[in-house]
C-alpha positions as protocol buffer text, in pm:
chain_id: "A"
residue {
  index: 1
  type: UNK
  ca { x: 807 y: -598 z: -1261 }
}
residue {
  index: 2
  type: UNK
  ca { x: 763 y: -423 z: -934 }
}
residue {
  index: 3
  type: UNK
  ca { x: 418 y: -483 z: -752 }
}
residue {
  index: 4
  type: UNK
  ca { x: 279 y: -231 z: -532 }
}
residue {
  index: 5
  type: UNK
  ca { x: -54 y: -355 z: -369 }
}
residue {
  index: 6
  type: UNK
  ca { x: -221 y: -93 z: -124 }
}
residue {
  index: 7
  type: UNK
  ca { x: -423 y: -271 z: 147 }
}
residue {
  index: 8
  type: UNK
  ca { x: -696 y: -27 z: 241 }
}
residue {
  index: 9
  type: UNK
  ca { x: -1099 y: 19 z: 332 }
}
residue {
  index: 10
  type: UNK
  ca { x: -1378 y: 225 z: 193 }
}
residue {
  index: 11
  type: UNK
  ca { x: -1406 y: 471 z: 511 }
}
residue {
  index: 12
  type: UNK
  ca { x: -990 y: 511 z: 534 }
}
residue {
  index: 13
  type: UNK
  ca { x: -903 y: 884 z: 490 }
}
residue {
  index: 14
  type: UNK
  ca { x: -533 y: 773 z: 492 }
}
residue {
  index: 15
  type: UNK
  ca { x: -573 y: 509 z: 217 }
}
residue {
  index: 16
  type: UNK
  ca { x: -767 y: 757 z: -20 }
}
residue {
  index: 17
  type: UNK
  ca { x: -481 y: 980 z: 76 }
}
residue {
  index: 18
  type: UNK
  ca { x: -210 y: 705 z: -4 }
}
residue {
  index: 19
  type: UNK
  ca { x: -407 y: 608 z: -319 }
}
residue {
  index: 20
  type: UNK
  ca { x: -383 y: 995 z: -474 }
}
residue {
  index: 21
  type: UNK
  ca { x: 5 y: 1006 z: -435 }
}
residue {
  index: 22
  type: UNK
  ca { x: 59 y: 685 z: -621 }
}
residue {
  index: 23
  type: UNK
  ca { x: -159 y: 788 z: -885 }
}
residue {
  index: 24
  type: UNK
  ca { x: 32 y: 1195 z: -847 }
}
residue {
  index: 25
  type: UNK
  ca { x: 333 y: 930 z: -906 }
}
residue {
  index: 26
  type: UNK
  ca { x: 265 y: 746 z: -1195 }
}
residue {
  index: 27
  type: UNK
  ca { x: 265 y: 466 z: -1001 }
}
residue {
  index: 28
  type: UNK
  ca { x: 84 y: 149 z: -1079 }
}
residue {
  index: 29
  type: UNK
  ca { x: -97 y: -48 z: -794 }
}
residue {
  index: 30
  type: UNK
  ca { x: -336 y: -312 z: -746 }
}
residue {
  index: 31
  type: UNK
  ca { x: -556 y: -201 z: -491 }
}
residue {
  index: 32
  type: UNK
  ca { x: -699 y: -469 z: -188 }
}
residue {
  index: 33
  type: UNK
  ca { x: -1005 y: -367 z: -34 }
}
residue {
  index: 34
  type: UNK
  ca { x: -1017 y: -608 z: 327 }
}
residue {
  index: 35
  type: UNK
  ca { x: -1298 y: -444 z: 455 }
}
residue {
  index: 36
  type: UNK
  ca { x: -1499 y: -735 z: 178 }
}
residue {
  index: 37
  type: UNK
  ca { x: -1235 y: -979 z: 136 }
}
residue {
  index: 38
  type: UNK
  ca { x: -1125 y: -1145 z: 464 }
}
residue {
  index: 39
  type: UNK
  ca { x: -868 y: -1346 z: 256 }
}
residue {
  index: 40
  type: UNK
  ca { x: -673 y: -1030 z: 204 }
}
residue {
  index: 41
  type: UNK
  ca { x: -751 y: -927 z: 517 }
}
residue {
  index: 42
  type: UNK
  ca { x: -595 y: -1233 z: 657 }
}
residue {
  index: 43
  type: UNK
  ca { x: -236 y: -1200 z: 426 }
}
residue {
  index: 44
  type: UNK
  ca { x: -211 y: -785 z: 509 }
}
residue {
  index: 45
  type: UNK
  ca { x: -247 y: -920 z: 869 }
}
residue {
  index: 46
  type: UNK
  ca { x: 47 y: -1192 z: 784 }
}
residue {
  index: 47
  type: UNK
  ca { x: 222 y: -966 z: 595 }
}
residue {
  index: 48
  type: UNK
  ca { x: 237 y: -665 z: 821 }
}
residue {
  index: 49
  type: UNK
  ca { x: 85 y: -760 z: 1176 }
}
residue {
  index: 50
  type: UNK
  ca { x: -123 y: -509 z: 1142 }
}
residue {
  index: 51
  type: UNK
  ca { x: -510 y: -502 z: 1105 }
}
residue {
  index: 52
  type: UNK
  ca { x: -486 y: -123 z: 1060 }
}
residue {
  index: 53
  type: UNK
  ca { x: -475 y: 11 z: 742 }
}
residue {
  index: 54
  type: UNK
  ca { x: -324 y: 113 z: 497 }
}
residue {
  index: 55
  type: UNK
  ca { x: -65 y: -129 z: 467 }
}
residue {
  index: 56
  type: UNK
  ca { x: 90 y: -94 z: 148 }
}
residue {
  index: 57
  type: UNK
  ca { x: 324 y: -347 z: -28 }
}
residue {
  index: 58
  type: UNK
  ca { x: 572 y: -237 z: -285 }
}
residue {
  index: 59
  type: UNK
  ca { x: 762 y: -538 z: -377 }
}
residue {
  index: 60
  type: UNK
  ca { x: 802 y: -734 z: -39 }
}
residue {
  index: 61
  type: UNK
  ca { x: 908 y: -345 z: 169 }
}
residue {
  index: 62
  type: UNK
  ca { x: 598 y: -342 z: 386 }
}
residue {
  index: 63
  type: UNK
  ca { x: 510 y: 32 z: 498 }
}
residue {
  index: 64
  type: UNK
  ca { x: 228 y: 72 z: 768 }
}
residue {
  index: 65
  type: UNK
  ca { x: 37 y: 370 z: 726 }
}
residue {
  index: 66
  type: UNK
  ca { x: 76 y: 643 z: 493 }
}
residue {
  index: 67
  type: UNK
  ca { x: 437 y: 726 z: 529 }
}
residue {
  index: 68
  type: UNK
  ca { x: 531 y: 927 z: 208 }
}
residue {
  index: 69
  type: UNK
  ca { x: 925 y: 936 z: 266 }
}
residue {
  index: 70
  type: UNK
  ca { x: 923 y: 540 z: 342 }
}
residue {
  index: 71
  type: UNK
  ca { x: 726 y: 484 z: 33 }
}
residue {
  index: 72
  type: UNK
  ca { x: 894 y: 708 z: -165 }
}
residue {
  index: 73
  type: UNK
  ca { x: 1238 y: 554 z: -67 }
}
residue {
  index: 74
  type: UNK
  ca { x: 1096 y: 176 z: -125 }
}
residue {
  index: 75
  type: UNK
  ca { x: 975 y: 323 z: -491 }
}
residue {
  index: 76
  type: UNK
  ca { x: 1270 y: 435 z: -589 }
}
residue {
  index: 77
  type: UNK
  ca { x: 1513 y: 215 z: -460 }
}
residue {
  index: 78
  type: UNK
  ca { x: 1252 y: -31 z: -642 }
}
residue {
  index: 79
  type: UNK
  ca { x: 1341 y: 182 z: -967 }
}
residue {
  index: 80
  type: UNK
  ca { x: 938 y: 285 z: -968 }
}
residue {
  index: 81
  type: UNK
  ca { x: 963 y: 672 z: -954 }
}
residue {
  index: 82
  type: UNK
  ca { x: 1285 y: 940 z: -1018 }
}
């Protein structure tokens, strides 16, 4: 199965945003808060090269930001959403 994993912070407008659409979708995500854990902080950094967020992960296509057509591509092409 697909992962999605959204990187995000408490005070992010843009990940709350993000967050909603998955959850409009029907989409199932594990959700990585790196404002507490430094760990994740560390791998979204690795992952990305970003330490902006969000930085969402939907199995290995890493999208900066909330970018609904580039997510919405990766989650279909991922066989995640119609």
């Amino acid at each position: 199965m697909t992962s999605v994993i959204v990187y995000s912070t408490n005070t992010c407008p843009y990940c709350v945003m993000a967050k909603q659409w998955l959850k409009e979708k029907k989409v199932d995500f594990e959700e990585v808060n790196v404002g507490i854990d430094q760990e994740k902080a560390k791998e979204m950094i690795q992952k990305s090269g970003q330490m902006g967020v969000p930085v969402i992960d939907i199995g290995g296509d890493i999208i900066i930001g909330f970018d609904r057509p580039k997510m919405e591509g990766s989650l279909k092409t991922k066989g995640l959403i119609k």
